[in-house]
HTML snippet that shows the backbone in 3Dmol.js (N, CA, C, O; Angstrom):
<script src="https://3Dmol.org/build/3Dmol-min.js"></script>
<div id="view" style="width:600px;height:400px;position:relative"></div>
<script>
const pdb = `
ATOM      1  N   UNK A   1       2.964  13.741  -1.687  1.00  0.00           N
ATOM      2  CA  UNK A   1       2.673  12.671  -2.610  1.00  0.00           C
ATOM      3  C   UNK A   1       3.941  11.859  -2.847  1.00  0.00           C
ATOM      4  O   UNK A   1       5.084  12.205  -3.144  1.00  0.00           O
ATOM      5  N   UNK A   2       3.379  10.669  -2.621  1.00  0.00           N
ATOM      6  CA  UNK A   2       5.232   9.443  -3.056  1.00  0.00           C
ATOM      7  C   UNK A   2       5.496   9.864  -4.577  1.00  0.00           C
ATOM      8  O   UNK A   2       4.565  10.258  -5.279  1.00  0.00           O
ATOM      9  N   UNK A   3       6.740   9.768  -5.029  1.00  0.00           N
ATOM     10  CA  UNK A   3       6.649   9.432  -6.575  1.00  0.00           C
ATOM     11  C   UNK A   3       6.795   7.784  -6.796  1.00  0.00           C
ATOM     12  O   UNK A   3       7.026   7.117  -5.787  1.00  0.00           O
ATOM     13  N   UNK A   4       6.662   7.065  -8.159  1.00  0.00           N
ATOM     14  CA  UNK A   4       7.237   5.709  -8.003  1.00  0.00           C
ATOM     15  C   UNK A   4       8.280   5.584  -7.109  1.00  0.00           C
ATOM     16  O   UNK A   4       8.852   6.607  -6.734  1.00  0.00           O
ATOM     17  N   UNK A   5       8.748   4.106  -6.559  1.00  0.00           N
ATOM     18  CA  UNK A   5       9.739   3.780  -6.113  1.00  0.00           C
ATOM     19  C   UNK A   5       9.674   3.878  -4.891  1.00  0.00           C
ATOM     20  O   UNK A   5       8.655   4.207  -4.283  1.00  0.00           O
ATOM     21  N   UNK A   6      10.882   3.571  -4.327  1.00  0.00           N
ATOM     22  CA  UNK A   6      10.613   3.231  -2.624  1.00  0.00           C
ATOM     23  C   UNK A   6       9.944   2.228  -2.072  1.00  0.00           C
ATOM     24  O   UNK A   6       9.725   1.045  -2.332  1.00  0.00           O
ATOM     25  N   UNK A   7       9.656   3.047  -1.186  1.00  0.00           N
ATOM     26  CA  UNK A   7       8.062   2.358  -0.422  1.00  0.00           C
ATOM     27  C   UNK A   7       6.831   1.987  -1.140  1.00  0.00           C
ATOM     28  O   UNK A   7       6.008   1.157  -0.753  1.00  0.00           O
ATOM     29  N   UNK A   8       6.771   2.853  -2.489  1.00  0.00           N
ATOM     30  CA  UNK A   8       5.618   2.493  -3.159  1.00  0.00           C
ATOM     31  C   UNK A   8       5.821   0.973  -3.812  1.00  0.00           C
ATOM     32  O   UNK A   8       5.131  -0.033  -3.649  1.00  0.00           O
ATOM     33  N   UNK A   9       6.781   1.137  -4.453  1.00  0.00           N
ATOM     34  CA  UNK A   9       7.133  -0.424  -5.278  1.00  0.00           C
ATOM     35  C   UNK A   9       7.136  -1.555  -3.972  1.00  0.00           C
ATOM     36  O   UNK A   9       6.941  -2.748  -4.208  1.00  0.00           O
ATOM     37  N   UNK A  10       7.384  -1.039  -2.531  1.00  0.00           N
ATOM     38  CA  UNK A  10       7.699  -2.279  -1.408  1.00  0.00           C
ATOM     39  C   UNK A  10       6.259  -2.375  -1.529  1.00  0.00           C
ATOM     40  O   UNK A  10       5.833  -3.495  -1.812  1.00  0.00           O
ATOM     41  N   UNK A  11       5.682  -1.736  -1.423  1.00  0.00           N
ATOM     42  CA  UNK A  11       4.287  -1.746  -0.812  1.00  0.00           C
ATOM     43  C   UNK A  11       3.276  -2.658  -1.658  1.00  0.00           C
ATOM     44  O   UNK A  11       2.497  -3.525  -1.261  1.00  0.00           O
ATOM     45  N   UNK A  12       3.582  -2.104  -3.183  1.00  0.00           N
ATOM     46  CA  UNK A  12       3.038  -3.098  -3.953  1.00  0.00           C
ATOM     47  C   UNK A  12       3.495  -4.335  -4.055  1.00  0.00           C
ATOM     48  O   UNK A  12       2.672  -5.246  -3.964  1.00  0.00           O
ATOM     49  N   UNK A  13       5.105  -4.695  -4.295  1.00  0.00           N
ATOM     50  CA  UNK A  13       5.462  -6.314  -4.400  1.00  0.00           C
ATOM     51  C   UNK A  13       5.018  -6.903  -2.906  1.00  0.00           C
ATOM     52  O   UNK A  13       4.873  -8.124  -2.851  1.00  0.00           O
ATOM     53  N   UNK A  14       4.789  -6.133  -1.690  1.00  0.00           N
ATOM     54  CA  UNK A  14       4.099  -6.903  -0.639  1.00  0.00           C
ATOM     55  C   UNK A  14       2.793  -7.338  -1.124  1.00  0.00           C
ATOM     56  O   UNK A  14       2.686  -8.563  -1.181  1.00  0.00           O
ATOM     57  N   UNK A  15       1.966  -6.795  -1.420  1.00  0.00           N
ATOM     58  CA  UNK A  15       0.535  -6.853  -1.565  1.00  0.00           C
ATOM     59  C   UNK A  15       0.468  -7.562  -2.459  1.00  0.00           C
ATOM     60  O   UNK A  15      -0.678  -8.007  -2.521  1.00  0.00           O
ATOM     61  N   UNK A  16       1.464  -8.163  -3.693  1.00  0.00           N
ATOM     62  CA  UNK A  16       1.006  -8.823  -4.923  1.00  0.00           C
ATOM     63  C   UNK A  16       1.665 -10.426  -4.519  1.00  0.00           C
ATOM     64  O   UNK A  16       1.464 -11.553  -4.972  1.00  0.00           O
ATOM     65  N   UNK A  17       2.553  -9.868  -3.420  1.00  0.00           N
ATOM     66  CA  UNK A  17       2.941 -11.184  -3.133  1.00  0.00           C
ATOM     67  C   UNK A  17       2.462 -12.454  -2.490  1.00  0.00           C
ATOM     68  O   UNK A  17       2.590 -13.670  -2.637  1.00  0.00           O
ATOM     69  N   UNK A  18       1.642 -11.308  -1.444  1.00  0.00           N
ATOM     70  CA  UNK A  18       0.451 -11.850  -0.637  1.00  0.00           C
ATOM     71  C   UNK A  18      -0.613 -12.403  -1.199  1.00  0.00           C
ATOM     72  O   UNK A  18      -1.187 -13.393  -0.745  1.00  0.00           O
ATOM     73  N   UNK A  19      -0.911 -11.835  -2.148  1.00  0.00           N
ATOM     74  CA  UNK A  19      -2.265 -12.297  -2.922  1.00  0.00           C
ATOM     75  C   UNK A  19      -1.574 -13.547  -3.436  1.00  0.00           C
ATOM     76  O   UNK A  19      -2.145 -14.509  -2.922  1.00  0.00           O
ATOM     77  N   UNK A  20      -0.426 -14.011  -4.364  1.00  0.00           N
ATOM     78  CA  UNK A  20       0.463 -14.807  -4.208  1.00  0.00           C
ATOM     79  C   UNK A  20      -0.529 -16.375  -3.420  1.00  0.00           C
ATOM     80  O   UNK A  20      -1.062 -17.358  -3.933  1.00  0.00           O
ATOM     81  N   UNK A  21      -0.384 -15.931  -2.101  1.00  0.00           N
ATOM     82  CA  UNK A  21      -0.535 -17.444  -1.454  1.00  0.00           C
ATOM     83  C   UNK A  21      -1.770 -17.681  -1.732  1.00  0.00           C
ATOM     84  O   UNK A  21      -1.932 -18.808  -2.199  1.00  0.00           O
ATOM     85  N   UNK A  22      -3.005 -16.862  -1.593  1.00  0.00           N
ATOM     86  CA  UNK A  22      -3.922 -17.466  -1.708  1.00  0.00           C
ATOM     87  C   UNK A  22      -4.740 -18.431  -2.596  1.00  0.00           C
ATOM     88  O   UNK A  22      -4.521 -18.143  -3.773  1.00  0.00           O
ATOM     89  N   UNK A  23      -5.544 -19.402  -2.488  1.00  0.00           N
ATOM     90  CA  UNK A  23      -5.686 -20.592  -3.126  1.00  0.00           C
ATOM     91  C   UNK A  23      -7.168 -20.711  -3.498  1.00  0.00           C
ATOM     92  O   UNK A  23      -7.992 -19.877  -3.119  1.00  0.00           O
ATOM     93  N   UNK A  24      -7.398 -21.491  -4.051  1.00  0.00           N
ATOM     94  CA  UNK A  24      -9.314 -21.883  -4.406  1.00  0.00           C
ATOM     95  C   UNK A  24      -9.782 -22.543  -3.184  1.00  0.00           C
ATOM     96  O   UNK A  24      -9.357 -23.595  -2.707  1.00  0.00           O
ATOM     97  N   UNK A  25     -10.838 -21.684  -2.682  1.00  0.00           N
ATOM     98  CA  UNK A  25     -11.845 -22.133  -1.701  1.00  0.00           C
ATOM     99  C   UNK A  25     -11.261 -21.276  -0.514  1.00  0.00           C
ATOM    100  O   UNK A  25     -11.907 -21.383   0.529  1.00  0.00           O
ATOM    101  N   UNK A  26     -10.238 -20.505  -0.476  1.00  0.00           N
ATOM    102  CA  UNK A  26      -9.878 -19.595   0.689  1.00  0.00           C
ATOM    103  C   UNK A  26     -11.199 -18.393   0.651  1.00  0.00           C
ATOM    104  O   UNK A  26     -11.717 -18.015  -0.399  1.00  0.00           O
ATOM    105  N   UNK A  27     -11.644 -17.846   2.206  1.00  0.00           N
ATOM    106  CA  UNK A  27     -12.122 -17.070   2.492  1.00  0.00           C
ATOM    107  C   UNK A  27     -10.956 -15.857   2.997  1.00  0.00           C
ATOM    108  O   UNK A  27     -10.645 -15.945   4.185  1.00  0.00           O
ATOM    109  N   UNK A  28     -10.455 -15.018   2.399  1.00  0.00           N
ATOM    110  CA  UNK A  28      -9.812 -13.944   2.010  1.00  0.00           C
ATOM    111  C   UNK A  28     -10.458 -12.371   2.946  1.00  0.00           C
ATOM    112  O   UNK A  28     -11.419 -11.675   2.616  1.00  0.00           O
ATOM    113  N   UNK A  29      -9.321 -12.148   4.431  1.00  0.00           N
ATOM    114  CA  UNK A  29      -9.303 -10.826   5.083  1.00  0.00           C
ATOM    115  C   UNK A  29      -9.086 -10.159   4.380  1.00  0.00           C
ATOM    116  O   UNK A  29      -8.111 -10.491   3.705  1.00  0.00           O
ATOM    117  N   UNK A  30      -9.881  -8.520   3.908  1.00  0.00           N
ATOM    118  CA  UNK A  30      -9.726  -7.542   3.181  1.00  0.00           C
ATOM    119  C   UNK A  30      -9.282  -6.860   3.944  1.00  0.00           C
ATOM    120  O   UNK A  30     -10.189  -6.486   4.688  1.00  0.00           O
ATOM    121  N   UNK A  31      -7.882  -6.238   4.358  1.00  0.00           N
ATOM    122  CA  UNK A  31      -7.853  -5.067   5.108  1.00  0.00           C
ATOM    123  C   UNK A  31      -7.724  -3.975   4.677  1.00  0.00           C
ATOM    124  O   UNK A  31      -8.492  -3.730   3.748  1.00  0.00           O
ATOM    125  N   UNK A  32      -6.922  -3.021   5.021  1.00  0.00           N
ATOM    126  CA  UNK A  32      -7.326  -1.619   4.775  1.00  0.00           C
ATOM    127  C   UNK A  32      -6.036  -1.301   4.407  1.00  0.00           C
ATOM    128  O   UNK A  32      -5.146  -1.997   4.895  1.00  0.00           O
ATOM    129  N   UNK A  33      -5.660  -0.201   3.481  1.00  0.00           N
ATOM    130  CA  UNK A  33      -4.485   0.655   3.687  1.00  0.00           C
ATOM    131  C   UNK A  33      -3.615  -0.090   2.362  1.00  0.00           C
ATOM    132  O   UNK A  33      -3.557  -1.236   1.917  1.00  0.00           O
ATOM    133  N   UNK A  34      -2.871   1.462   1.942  1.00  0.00           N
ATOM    134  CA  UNK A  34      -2.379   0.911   0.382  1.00  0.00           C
ATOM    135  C   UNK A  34      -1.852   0.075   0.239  1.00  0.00           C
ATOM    136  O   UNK A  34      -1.837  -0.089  -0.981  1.00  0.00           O
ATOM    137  N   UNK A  35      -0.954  -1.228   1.027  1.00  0.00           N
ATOM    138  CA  UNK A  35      -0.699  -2.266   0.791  1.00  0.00           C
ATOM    139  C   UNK A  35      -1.527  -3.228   0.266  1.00  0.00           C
ATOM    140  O   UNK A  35      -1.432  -3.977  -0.706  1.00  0.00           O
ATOM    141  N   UNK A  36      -2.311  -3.059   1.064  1.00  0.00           N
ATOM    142  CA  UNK A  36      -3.888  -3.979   0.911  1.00  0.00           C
ATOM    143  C   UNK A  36      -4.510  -3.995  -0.139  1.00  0.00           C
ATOM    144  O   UNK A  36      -5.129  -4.968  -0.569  1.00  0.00           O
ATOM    145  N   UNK A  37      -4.369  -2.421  -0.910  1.00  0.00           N
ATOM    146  CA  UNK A  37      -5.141  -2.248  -1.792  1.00  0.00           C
ATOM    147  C   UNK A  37      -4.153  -3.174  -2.792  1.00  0.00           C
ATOM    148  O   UNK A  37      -4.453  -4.364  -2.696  1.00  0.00           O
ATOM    149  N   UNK A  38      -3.334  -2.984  -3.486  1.00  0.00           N
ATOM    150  CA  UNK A  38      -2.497  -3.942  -3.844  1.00  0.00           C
ATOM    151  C   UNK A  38      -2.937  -5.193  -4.090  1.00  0.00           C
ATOM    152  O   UNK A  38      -3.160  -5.759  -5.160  1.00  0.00           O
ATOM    153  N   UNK A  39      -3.060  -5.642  -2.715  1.00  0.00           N
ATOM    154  CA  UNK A  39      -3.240  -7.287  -2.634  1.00  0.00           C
ATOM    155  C   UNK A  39      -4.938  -7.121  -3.390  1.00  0.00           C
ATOM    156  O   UNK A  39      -5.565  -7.856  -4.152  1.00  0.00           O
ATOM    157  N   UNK A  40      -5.186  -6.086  -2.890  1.00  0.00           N
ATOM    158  CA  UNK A  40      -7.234  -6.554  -3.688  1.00  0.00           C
ATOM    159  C   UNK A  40      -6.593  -7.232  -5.130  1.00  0.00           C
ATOM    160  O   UNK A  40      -6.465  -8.379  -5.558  1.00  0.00           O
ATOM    161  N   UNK A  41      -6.137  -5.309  -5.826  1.00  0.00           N
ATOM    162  CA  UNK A  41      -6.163  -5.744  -6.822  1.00  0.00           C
ATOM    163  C   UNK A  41      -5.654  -7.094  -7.589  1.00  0.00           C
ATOM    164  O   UNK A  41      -6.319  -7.714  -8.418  1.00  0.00           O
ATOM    165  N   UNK A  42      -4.358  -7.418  -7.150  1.00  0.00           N
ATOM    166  CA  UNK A  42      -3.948  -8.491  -7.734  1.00  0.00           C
ATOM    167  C   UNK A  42      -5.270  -9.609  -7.173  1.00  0.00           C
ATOM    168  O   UNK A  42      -5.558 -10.366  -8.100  1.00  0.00           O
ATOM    169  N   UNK A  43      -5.949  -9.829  -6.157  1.00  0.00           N
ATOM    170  CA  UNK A  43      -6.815 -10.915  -6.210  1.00  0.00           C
ATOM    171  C   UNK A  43      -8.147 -10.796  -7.048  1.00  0.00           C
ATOM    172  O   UNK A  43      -8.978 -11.662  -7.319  1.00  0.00           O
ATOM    173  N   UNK A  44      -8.100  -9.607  -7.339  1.00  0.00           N
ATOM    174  CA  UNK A  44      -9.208  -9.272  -8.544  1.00  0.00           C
ATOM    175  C   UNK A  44      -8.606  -9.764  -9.478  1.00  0.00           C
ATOM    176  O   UNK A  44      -9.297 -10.702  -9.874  1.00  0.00           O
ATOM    177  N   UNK A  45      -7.394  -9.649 -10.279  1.00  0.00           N
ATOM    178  CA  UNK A  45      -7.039 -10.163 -11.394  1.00  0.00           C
ATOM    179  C   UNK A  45      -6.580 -11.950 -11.301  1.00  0.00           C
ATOM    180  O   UNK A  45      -6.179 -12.558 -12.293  1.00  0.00           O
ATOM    181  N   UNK A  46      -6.695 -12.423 -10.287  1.00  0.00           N
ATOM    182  CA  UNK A  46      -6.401 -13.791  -9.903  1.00  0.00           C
ATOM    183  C   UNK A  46      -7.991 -14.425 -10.113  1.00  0.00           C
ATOM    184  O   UNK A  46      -8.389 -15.280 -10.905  1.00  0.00           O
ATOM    185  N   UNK A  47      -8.680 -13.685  -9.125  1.00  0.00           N
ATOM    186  CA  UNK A  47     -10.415 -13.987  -9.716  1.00  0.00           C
ATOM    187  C   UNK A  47     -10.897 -14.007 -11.303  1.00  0.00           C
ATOM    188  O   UNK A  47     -11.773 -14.710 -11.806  1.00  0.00           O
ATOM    189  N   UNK A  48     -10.198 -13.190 -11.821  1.00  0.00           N
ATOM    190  CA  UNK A  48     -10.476 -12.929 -13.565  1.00  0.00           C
ATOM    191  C   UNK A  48     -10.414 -13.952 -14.170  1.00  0.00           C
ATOM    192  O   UNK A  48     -11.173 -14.371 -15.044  1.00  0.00           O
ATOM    193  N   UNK A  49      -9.272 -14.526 -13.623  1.00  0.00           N
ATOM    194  CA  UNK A  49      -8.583 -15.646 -14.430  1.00  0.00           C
ATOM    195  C   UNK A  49      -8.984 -17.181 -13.517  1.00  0.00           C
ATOM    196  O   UNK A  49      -8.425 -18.199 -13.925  1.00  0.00           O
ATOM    197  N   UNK A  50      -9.730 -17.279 -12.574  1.00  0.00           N
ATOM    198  CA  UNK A  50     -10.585 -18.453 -12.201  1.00  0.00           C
ATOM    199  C   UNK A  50     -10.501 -18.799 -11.103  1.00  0.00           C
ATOM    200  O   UNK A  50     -11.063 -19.765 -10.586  1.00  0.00           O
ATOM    201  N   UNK A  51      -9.776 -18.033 -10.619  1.00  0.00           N
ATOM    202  CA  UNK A  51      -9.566 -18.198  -8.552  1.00  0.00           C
ATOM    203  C   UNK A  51     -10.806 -18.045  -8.140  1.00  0.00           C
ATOM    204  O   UNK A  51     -11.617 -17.257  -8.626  1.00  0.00           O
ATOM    205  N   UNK A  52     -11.027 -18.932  -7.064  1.00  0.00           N
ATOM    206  CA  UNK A  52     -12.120 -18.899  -6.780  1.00  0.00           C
ATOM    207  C   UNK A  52     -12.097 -19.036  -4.868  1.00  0.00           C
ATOM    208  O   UNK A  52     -11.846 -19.892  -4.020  1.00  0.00           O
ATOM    209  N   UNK A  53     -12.688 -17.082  -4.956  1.00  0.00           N
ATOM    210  CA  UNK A  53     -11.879 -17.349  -3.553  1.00  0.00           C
ATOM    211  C   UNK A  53     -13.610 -16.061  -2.753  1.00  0.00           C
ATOM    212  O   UNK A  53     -14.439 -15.549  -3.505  1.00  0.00           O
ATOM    213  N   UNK A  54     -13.619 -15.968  -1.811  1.00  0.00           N
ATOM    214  CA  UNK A  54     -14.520 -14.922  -1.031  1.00  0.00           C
ATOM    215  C   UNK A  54     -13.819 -14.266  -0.117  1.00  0.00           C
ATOM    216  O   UNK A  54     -13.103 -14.887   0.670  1.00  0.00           O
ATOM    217  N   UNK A  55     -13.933 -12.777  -0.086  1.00  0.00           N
ATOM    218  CA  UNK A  55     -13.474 -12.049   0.896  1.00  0.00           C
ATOM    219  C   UNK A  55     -14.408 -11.756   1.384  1.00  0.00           C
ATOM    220  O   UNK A  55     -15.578 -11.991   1.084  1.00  0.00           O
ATOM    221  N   UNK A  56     -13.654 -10.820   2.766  1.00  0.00           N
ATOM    222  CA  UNK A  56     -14.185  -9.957   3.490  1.00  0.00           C
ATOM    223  C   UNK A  56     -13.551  -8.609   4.066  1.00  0.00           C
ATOM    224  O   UNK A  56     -12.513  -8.483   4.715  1.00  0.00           O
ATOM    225  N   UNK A  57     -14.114  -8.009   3.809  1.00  0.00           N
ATOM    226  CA  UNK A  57     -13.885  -6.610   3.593  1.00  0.00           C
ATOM    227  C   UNK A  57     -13.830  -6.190   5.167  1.00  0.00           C
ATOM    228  O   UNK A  57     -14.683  -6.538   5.983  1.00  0.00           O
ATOM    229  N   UNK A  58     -12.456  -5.221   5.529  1.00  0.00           N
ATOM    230  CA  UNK A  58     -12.852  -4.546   6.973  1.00  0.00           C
ATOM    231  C   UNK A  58     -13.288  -3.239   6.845  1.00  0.00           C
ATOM    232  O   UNK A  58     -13.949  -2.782   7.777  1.00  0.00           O
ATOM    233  N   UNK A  59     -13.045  -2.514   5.843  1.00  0.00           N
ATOM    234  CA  UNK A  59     -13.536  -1.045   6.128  1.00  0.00           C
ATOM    235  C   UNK A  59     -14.907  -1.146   4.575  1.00  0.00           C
ATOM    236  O   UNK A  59     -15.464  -2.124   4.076  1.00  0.00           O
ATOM    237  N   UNK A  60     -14.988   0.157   4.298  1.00  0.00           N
ATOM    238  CA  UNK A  60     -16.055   0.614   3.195  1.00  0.00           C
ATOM    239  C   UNK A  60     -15.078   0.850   2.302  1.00  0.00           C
ATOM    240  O   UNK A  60     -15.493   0.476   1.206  1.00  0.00           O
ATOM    241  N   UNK A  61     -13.724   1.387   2.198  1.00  0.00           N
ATOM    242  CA  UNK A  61     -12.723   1.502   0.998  1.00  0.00           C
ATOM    243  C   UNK A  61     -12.803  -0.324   0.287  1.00  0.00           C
ATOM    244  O   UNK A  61     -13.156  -0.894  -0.746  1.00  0.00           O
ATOM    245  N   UNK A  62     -12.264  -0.627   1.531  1.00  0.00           N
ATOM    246  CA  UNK A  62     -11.851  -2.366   0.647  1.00  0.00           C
ATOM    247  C   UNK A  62     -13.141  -2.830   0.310  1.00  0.00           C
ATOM    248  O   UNK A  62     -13.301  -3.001  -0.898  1.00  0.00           O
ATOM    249  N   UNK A  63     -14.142  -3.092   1.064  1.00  0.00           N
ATOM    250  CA  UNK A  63     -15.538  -3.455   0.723  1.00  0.00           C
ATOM    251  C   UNK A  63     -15.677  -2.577  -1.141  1.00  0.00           C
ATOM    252  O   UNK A  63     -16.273  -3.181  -2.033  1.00  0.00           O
ATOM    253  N   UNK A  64     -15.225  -1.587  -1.327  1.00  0.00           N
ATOM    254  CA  UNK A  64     -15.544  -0.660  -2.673  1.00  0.00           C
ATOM    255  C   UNK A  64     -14.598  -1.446  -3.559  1.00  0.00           C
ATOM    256  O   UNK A  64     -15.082  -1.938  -4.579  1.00  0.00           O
ATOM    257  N   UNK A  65     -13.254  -1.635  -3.291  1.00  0.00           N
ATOM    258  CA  UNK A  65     -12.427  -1.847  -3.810  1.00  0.00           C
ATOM    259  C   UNK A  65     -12.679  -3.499  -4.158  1.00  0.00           C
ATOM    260  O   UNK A  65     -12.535  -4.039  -5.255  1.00  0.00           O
ATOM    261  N   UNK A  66     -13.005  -3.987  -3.163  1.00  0.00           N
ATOM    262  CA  UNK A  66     -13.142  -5.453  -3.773  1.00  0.00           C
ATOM    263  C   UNK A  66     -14.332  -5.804  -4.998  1.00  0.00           C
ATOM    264  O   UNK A  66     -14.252  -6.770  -5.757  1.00  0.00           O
ATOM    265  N   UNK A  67     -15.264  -4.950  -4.997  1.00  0.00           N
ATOM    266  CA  UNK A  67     -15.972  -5.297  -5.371  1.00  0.00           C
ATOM    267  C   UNK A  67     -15.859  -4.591  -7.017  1.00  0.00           C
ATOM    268  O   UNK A  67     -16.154  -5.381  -7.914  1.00  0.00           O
ATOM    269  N   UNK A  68     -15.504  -3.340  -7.399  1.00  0.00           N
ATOM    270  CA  UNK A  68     -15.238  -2.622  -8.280  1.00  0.00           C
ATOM    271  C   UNK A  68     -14.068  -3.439  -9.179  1.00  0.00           C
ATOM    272  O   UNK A  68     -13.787  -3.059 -10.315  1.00  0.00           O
ATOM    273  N   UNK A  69     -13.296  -4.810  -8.437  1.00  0.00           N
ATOM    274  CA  UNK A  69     -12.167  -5.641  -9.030  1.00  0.00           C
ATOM    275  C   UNK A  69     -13.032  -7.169  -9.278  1.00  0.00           C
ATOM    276  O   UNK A  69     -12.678  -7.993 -10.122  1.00  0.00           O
ATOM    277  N   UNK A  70     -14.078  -7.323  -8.474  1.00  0.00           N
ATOM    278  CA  UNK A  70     -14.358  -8.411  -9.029  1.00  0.00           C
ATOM    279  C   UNK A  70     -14.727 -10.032  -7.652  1.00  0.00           C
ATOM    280  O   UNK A  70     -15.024 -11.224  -7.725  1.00  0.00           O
ATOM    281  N   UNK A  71     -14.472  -9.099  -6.682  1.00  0.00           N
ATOM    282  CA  UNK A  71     -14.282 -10.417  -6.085  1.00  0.00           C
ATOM    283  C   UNK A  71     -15.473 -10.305  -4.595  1.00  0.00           C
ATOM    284  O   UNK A  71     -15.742  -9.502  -3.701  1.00  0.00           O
ATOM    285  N   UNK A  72     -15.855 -11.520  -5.014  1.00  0.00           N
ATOM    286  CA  UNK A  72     -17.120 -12.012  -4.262  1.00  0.00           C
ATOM    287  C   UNK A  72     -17.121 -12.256  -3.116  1.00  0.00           C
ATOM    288  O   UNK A  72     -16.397 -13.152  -2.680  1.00  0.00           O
ATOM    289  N   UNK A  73     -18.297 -11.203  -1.953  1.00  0.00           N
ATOM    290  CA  UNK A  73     -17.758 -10.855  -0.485  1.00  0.00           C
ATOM    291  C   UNK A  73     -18.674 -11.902   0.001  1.00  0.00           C
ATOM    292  O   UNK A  73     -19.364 -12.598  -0.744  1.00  0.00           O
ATOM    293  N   UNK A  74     -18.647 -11.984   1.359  1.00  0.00           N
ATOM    294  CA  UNK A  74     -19.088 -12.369   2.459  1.00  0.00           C
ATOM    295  C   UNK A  74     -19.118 -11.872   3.835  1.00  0.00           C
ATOM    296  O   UNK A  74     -18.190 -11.069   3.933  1.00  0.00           O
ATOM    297  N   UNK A  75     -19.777 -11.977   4.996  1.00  0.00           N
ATOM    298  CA  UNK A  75     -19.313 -11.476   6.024  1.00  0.00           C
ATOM    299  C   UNK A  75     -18.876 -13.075   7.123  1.00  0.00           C
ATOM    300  O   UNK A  75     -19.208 -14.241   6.910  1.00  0.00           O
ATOM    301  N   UNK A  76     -18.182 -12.595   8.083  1.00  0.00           N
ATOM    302  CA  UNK A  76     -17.898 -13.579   9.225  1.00  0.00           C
ATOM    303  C   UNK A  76     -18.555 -14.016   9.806  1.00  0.00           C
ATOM    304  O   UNK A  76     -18.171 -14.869  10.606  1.00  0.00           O
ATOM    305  N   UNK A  77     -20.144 -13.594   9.690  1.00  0.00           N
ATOM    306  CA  UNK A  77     -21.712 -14.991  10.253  1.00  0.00           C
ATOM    307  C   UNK A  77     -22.081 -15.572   9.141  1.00  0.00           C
ATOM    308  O   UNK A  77     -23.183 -16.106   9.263  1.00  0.00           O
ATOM    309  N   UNK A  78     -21.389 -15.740   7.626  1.00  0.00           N
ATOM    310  CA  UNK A  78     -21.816 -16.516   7.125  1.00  0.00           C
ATOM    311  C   UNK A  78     -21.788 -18.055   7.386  1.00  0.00           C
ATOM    312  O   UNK A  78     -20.840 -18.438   8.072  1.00  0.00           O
ATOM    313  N   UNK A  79     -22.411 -18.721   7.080  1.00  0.00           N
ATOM    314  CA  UNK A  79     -22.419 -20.159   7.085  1.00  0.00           C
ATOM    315  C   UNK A  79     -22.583 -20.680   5.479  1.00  0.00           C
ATOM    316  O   UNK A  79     -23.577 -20.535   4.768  1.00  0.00           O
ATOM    317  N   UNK A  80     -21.054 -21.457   5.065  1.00  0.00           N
ATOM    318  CA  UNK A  80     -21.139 -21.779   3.929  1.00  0.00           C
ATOM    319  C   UNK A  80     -21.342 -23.389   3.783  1.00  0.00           C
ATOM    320  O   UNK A  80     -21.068 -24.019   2.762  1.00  0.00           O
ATOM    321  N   UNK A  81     -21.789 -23.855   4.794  1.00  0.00           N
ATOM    322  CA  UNK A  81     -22.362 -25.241   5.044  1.00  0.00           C
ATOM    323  C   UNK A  81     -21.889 -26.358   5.656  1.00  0.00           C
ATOM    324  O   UNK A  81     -20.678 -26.271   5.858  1.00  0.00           O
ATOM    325  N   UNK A  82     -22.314 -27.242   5.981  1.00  0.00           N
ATOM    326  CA  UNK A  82     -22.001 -28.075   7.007  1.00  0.00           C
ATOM    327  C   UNK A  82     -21.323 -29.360   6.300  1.00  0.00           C
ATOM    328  O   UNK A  82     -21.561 -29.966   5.255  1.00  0.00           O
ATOM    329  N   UNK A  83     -20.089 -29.549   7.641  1.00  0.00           N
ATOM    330  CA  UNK A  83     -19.306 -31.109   6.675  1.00  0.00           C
ATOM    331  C   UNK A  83     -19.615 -32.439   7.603  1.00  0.00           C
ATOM    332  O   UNK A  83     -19.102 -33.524   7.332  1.00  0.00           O
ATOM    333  N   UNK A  84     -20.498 -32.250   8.721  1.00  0.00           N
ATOM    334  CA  UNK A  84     -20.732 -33.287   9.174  1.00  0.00           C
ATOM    335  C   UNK A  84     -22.472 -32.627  10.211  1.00  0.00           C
ATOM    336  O   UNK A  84     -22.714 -31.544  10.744  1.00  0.00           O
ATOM    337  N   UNK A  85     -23.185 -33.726  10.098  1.00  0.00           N
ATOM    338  CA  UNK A  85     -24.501 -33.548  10.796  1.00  0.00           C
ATOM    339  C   UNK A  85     -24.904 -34.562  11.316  1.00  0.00           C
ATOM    340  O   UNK A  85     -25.034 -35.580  10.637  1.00  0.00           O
ATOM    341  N   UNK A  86     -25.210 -34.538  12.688  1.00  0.00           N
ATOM    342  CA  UNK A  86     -25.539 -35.431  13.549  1.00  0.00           C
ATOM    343  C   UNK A  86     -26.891 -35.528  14.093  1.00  0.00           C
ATOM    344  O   UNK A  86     -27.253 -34.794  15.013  1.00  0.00           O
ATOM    345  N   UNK A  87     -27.754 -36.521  13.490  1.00  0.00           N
ATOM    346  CA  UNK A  87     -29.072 -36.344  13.962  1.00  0.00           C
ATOM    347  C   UNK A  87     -29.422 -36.742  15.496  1.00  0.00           C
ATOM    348  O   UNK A  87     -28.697 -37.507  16.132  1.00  0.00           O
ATOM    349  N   UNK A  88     -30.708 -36.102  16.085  1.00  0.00           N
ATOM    350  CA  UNK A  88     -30.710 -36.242  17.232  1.00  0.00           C
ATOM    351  C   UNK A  88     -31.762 -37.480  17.654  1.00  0.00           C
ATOM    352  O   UNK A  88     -31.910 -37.789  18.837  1.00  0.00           O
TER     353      UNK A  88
END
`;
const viewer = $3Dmol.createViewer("view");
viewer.addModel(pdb, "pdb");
viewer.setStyle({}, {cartoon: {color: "spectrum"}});
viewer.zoomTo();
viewer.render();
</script>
């Protein structure tokens, strides 16, 4: 088991930092692994407060994790609509 510090504190200021860039209207890679988890959380608490963003989850941890924080999934065949249509 880590105690605080180290790698644990790298691991988290990575993951909080990352969450960091993301912006309103980003569709958001969930990956896996305690860094990641990190970044959920801080984008759960970025969502709290009015970010308005959709992930996607790669495993069943982050898929749990995102959702137990708050933040609204999708998968990669979604279609969130069209910016130009060309009739035939």
């Amino acid at each position: 088991m880590k105690t605080e510090g180290g790698s644990t504190d790298a691991k988290r200021y990575a993951g909080e930092r990352a969450a960091e860039e993301v912006e309103d209207g980003y569709v958001v890679g969930l990956g896996t692994g305690s860094t990641t988890a990190h970044a959920i959380r801080a984008l759960g608490r970025a969502v709290e407060t009015g970010l308005e963003i959709r992930g996607i989850p790669t495993s069943f941890q982050s898929r749990k994790l995102a959702l137990e924080v708050g933040i609204p999934l999708t998968a990669l065949d979604a279609i969130d609509g069209v910016d130009h249509a060309i009739a035939d």
